[in-house]
MARMAR-951351 format. One record per residue (C-alpha): x, y, z. Coordinates in steps of 0.1 Angstrom, whole numbers, always signed. Each point is the difference from the previous one (the first is absolute). Layout:
! residues N
east->X; north->Y; up->Z;
...
//
This chain:
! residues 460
east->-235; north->+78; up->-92;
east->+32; north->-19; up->-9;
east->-2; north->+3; up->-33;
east->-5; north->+40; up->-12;
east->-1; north->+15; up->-33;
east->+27; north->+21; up->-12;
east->+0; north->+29; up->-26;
east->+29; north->-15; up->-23;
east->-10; north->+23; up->-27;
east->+16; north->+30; up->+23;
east->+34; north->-18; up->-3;
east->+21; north->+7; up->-34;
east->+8; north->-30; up->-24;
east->+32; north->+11; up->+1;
east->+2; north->-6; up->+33;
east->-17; north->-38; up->+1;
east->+29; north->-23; up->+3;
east->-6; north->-36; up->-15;
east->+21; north->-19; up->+26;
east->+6; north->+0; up->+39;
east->+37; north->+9; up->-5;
east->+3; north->-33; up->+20;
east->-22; north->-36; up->+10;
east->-33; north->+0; up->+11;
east->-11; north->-4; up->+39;
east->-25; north->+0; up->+20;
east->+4; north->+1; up->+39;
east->-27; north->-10; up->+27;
east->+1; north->+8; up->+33;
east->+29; north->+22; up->-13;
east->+3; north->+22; up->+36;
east->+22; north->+29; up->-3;
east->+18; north->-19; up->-33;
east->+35; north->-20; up->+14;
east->-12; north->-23; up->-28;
east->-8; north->+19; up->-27;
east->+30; north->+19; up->+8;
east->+26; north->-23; up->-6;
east->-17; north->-13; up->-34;
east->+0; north->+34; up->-11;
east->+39; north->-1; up->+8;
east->+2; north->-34; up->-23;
east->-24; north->+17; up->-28;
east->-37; north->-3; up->+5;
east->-27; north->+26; up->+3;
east->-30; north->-6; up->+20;
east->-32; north->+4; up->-16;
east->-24; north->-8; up->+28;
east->-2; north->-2; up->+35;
east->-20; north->-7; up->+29;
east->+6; north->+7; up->+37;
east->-27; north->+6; up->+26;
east->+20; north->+26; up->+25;
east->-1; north->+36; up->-13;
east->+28; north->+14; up->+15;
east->+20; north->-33; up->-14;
east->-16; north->+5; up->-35;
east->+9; north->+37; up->-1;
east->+32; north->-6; up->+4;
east->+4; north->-27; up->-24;
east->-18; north->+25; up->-27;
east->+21; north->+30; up->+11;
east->+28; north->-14; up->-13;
east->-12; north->-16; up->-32;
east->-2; north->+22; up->-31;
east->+8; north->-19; up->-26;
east->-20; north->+11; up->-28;
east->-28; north->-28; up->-11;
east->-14; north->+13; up->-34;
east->+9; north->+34; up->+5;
east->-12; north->+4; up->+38;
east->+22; north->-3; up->+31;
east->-12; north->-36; up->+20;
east->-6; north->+17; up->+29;
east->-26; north->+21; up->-19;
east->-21; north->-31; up->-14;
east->-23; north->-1; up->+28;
east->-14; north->-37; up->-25;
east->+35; north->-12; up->+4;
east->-3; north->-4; up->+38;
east->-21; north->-23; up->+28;
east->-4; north->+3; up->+36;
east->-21; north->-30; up->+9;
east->+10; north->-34; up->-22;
east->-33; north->-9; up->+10;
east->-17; north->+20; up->-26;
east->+22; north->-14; up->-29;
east->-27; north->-26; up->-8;
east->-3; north->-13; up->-41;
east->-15; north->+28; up->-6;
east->+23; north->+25; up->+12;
east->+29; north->-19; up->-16;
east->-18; north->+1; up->-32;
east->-1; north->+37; up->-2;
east->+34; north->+4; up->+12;
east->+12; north->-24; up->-32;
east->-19; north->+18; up->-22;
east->+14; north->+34; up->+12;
east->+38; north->-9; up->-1;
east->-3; north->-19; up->-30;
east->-14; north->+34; up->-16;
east->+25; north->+23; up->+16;
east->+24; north->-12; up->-32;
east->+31; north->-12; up->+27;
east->+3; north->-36; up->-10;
east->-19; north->-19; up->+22;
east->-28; north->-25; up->-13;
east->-22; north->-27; up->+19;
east->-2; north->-27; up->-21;
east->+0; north->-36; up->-6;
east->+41; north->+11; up->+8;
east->+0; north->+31; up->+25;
east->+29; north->+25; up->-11;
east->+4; north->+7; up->+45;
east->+35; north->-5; up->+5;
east->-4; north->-4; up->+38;
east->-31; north->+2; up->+30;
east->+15; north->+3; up->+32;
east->-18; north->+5; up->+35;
east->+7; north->-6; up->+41;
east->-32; north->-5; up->+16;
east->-5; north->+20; up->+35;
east->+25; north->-28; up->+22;
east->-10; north->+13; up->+36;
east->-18; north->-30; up->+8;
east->+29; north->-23; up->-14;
east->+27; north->+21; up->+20;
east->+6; north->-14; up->+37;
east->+13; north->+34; up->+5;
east->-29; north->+20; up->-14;
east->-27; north->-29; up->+12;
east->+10; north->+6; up->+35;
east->-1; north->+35; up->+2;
east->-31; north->+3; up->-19;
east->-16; north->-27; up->+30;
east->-5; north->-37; up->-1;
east->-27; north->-7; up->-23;
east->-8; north->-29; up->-22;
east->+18; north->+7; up->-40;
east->-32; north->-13; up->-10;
east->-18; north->+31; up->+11;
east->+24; north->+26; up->-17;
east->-17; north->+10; up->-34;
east->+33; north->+6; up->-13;
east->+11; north->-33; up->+5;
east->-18; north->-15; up->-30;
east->+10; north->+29; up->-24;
east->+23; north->-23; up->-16;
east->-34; north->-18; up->-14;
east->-7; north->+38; up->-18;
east->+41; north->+7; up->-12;
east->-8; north->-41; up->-19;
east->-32; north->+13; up->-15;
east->+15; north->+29; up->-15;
east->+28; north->-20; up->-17;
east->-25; north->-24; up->-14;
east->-16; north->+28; up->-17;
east->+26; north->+21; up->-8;
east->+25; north->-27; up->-10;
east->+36; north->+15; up->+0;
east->+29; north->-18; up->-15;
east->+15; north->-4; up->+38;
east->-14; north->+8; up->+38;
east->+14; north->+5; up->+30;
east->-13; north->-7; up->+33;
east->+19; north->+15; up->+33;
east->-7; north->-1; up->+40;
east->+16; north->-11; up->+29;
east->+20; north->-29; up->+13;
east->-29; north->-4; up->+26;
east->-20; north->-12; up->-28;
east->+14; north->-32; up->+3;
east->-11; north->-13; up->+34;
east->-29; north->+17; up->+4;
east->-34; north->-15; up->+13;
east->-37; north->+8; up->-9;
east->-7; north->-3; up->+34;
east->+19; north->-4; up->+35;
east->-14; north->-37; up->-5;
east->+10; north->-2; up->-36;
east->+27; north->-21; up->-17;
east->+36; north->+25; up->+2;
east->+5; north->+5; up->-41;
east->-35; north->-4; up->-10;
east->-4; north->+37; up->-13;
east->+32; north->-3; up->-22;
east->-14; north->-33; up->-12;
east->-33; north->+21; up->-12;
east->+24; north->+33; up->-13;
east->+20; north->-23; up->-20;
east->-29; north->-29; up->-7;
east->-15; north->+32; up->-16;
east->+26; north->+9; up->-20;
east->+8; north->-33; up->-16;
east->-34; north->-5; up->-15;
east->+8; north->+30; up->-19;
east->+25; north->-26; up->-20;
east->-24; north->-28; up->+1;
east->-33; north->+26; up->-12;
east->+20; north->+27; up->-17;
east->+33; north->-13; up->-14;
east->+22; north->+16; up->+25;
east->+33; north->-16; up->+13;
east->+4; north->+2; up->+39;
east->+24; north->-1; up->+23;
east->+12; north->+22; up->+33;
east->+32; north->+9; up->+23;
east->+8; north->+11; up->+32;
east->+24; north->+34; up->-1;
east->+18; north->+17; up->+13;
east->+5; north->+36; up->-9;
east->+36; north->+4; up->+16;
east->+8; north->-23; up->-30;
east->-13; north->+25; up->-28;
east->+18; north->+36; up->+15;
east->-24; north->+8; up->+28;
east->+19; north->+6; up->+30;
east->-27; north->-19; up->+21;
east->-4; north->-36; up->+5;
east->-40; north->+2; up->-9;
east->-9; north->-38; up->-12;
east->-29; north->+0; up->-27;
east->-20; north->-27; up->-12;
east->-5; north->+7; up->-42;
east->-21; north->-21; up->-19;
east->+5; north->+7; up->-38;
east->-19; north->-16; up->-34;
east->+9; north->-1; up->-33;
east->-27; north->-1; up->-28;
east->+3; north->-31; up->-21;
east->+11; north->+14; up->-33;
east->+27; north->+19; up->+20;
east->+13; north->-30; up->+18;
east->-2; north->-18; up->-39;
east->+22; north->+30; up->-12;
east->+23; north->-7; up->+27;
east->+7; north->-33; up->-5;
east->+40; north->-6; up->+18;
east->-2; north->+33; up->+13;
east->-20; north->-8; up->+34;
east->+1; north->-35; up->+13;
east->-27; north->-9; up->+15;
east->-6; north->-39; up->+11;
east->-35; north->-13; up->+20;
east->+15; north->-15; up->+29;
east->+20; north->+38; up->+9;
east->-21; north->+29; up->+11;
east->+30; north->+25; up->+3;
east->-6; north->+28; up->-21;
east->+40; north->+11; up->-1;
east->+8; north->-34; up->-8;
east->-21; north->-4; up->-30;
east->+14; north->+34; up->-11;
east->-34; north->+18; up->-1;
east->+9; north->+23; up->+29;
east->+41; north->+16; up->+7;
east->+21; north->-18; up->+21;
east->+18; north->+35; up->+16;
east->+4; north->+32; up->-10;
east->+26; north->+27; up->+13;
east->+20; north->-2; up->+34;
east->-18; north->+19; up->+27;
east->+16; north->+31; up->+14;
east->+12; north->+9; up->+36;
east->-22; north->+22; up->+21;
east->+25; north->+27; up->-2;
east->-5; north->-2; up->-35;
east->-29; north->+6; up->+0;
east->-2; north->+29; up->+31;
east->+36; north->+13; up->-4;
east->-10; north->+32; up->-22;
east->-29; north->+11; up->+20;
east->+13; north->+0; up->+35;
east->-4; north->+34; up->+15;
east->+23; north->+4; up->+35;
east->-22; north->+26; up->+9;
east->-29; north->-17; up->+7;
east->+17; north->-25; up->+29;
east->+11; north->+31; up->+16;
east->-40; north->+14; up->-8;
east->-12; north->-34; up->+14;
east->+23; north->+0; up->+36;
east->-7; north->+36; up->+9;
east->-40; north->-6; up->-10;
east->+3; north->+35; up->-25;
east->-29; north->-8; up->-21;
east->-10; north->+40; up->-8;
east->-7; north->+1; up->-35;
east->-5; north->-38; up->-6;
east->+27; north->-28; up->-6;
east->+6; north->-3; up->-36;
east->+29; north->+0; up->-21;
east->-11; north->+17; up->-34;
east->+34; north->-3; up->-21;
east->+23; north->-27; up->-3;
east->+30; north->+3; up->+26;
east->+22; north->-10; up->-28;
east->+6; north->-13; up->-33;
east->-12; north->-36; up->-11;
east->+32; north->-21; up->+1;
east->+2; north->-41; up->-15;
east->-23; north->-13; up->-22;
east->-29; north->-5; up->+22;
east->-2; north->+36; up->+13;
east->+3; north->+9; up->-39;
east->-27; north->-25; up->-4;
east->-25; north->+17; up->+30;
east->+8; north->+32; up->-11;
east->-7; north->+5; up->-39;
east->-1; north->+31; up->-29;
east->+9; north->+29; up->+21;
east->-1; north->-13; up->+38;
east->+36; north->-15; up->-1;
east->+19; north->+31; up->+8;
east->+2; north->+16; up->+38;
east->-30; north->+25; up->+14;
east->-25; north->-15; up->-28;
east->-31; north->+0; up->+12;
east->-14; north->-30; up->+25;
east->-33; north->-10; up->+11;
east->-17; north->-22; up->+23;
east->+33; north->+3; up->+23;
east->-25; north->+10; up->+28;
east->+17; north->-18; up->+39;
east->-30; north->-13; up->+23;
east->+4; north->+30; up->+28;
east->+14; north->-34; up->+30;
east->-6; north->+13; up->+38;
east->+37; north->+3; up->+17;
east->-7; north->-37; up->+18;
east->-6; north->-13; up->-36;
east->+35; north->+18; up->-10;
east->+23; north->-9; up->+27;
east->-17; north->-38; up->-8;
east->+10; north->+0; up->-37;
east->+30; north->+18; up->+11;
east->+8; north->-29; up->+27;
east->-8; north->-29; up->-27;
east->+23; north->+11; up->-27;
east->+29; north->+4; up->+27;
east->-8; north->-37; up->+11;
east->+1; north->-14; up->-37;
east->-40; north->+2; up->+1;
east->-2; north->-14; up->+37;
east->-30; north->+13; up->+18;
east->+12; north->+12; up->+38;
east->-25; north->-13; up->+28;
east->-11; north->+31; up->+10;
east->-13; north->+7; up->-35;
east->-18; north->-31; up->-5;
east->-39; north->-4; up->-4;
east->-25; north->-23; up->-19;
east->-1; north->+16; up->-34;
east->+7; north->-18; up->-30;
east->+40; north->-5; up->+0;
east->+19; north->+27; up->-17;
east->+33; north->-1; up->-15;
east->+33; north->+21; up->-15;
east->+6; north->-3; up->-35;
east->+33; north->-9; up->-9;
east->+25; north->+20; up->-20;
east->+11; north->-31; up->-19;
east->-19; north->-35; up->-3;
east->+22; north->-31; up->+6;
east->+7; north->-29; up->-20;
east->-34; north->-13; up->-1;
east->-12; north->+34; up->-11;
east->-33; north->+20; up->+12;
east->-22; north->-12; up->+23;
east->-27; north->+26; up->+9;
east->-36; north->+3; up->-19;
east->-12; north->+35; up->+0;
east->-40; north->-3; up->+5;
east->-24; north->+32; up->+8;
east->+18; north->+5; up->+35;
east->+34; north->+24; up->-2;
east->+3; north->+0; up->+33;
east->+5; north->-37; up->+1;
east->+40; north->+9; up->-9;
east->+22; north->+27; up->+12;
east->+26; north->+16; up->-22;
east->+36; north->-13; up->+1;
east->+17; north->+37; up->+8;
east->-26; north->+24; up->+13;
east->-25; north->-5; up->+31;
east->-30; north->-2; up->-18;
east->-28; north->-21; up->-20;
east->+1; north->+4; up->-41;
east->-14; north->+29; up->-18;
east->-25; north->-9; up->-33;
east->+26; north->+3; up->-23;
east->+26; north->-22; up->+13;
east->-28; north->-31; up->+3;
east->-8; north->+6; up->-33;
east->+37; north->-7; up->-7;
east->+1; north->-29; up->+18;
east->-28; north->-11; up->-30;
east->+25; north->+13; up->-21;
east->-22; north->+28; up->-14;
east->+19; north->+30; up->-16;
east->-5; north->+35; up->+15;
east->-19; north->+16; up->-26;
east->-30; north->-26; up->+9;
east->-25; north->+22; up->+15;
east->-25; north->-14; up->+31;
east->-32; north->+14; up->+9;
east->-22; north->-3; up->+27;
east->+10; north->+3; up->+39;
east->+34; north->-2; up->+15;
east->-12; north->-25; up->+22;
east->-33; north->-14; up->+22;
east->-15; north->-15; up->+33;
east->+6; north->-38; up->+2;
east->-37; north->-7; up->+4;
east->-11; north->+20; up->-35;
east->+30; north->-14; up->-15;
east->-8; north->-36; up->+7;
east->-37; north->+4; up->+2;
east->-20; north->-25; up->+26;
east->-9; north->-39; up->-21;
east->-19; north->-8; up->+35;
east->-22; north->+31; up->-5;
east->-8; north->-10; up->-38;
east->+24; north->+36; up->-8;
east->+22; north->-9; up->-25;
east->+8; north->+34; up->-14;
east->+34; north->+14; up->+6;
east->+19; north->+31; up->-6;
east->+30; north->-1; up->-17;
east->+26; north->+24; up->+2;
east->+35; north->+3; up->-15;
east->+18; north->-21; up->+21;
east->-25; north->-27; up->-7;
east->-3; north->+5; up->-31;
east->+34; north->-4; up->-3;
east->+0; north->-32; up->+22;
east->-22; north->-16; up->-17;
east->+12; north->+4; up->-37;
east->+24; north->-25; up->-26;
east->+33; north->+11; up->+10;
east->+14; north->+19; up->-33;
east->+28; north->-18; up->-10;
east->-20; north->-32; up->+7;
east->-26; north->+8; up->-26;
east->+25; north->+12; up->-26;
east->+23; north->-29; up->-3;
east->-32; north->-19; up->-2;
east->-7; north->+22; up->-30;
east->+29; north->-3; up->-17;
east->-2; north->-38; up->+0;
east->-35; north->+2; up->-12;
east->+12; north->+24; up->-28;
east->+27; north->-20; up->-9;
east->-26; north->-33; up->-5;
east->-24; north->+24; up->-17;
east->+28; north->+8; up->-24;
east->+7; north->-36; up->-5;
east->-31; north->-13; up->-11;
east->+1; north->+29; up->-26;
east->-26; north->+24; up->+18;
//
């Protein structure tokens, strides 16, 4: 059951808090929480979510417990979906009813008191990337492709103050069909948005992104669409600037137009190079596992400060997820050969699989230009022979190091991109995709802070 009953009268009074201790959210299709992550980081609390993997859901609630009412989040099993297809009317009733008596601020009424509903829809079949390695099917088979139609349902019933919709750039030119019109399913995605302002009193309007523009130190373009609730946008008033014949969400001020100045790769990798493990890689001495389980030294500059917060900053902390992918010695001596010939692939190494490259230590004047999806292997580290372990891909999202990730290291192609053609759409989803396939960090949370800022405003 979604919605279970908890024992509140085991919980003290004295412990029952009568506030979030920040704004309300709720995140669909949340995956291991990039999203929710960053809001946190501007100053909301979640208070439900809904995402259909395990693995991706567990580790979204391992590292959420903020207390709701006395009880940690992760513990209120009625504070958390897997399948938005069961959060009918009915569902979303109870789930009103049950917030609204857990004493935390939140009411459903002519006026909902939700700061902010935010959700990414599964994007595989929007993704020319994923699409193709997941076979050539029709979008308009892929269930998930229409799971924007559920993320509008819920906002009409739960009607928060703002909502924010995320997915890929490949949203934009997609077809229906390999005979369909190119941009006909962002013309329904958006279409289905907008009569949320015309049905619902919601102002609408969307952006292209790109994450290298908000501290991410990938290039990563998004496609956000974002509404304001009328009385909010009446609050408002000079504040945003919205007019009918602009669309651009930055423009009309209802979305940031930057954020922070995206770091160098050796910013972000500098403090956990081990030279150990190149010389572990070349002579093939993998007895006892390849791992590096302590810091190799202490965080220097304010992103390494940033990765590494509380107690991690200082040399020999304690590291995880620095696990190296054990590469055969013709893998090695190819890394080894591409970062000596500034990433150039010698003949003799060459084959058909998907083109690899070496990071660079430092981005040029145009900035970064790599988008880390559920593949590490797809980019080979600037200094060191070898692909990138969990924890540096989950920097490149810009996720700090005490974010915890459950589930598999990694996983066969086949059950990680499941088989359309076959009818299988079930795929496993381990840590590097998870990682792949979340809101960058930094992304989310300068998106946040402009939302808390407009909030703030309009006096809520």
């Amino acid at each position: 059951m979604l919605l279970e009953k908890i024992d509140d009268t085991k919980v003290s009074n004295k412990s029952v808090p009568h506030e979030l201790g920040g704004r309300s959210m709720v995140d669909l299709f949340a995956g291991c929480g990039g999203l929710s992550l960053g809001f946190e980081q501007a100053g909301f609390r979640p208070v439900f979510v809904n995402e259909l993997n395990n693995d991706a859901r567990a580790t979204y609630l391992a590292n959420r417990e903020h207390p709701i009412a006395g009880i940690p989040f992760n513990r209120r099993t009625e504070l958390h979906s897997a399948d938005v297809l069961e959060l009918d009317r009915e569902r979303l009733a109870k789930l009103k009813r049950h917030l609204e008596s857990l004493n935390v601020g939140l009411n459903f009424g002519s006026k909902s008191t939700l700061d902010v509903l935010a959700g990414g829809p599964p994007c595989q079949g929007y993704s020319g990337i994923g699409h193709r390695r997941a076979y050539s099917v029709d979008k308009a088979q892929i269930p998930s492709n229409r799971l924007y139609e559920n993320m509008a349902s819920v906002i009409e019933e739960l009607r928060p103050r703002i909502f924010l919709f995320e997915n890929v750039k490949g949203l934009l030119s997609s077809r229906w069909t390999s005979e369909g019109r190119k941009g006909e399913i962002w013309d329904d995605v958006y279409g289905r948005f907008k009569r949320l302002g015309q049905q619902h009193g919601y102002l609408v309007r969307w952006k292209l992104v790109h994450a290298k523009d908000y501290g991410v130190p990938q290039n990563r373009p998004r496609v956000l669409i974002v509404g304001f609730r009328s009385d909010l946008v009446d609050a408002l008033g000079s504040a945003i600037a919205p007019t009918e014949d602009c669309q651009d969400a930055v423009r009309a001020r209802m979305l940031p137009p930057h954020g922070e100045s995206p770091p160098d790769l050796e910013e972000v990798f500098g403090d956990l190079e081990d030279r150990e493990i190149s010389r572990r890689l070349l002579s093939q001495d993998f007895h006892g596992g390849l791992a590096t389980h302590s810091y190799p030294r202490a965080a220097k500059g304010k992103w390494q400060n940033y990765f590494r917060p509380d107690d991690l900053s200082r040399a020999f902390a304690e590291l995880h997820e620095q696990e190296f992918s054990k590469h055969s010695e013709k893998v090695v001596r190819k890394f080894s050969a591409m970062i000596e010939n500034d990433g150039e692939i010698p003949v003799e190494f060459r084959t058909k699989k998907f083109a690899q490259r070496v990071l660079p230590r430092r981005w040029n004047n145009h900035g970064p230009t790599i988008t880390a999806c559920s593949l590490a292997d797809d980019y080979v580290h600037y200094s060191q022979p070898r692909s990138l372990s969990v924890r540096e891909w989950a920097r490149l999202q810009t996720f700090p190091d005490n974010y915890q990730f459950v589930g598999k290291r990694t996983t066969g192609g086949l059950r990680r991109a499941g088989n359309p053609r076959a009818g299988i759409f079930e795929r496993e989803v381990p840590k590097y995709t998870q990682i792949g396939n979340a809101v960058p960090v930094k992304l989310a949370e300068a998106i946040g802070v402009h939302f808390d800022s407009l909030l703030s405003k309009a006096g809520y």
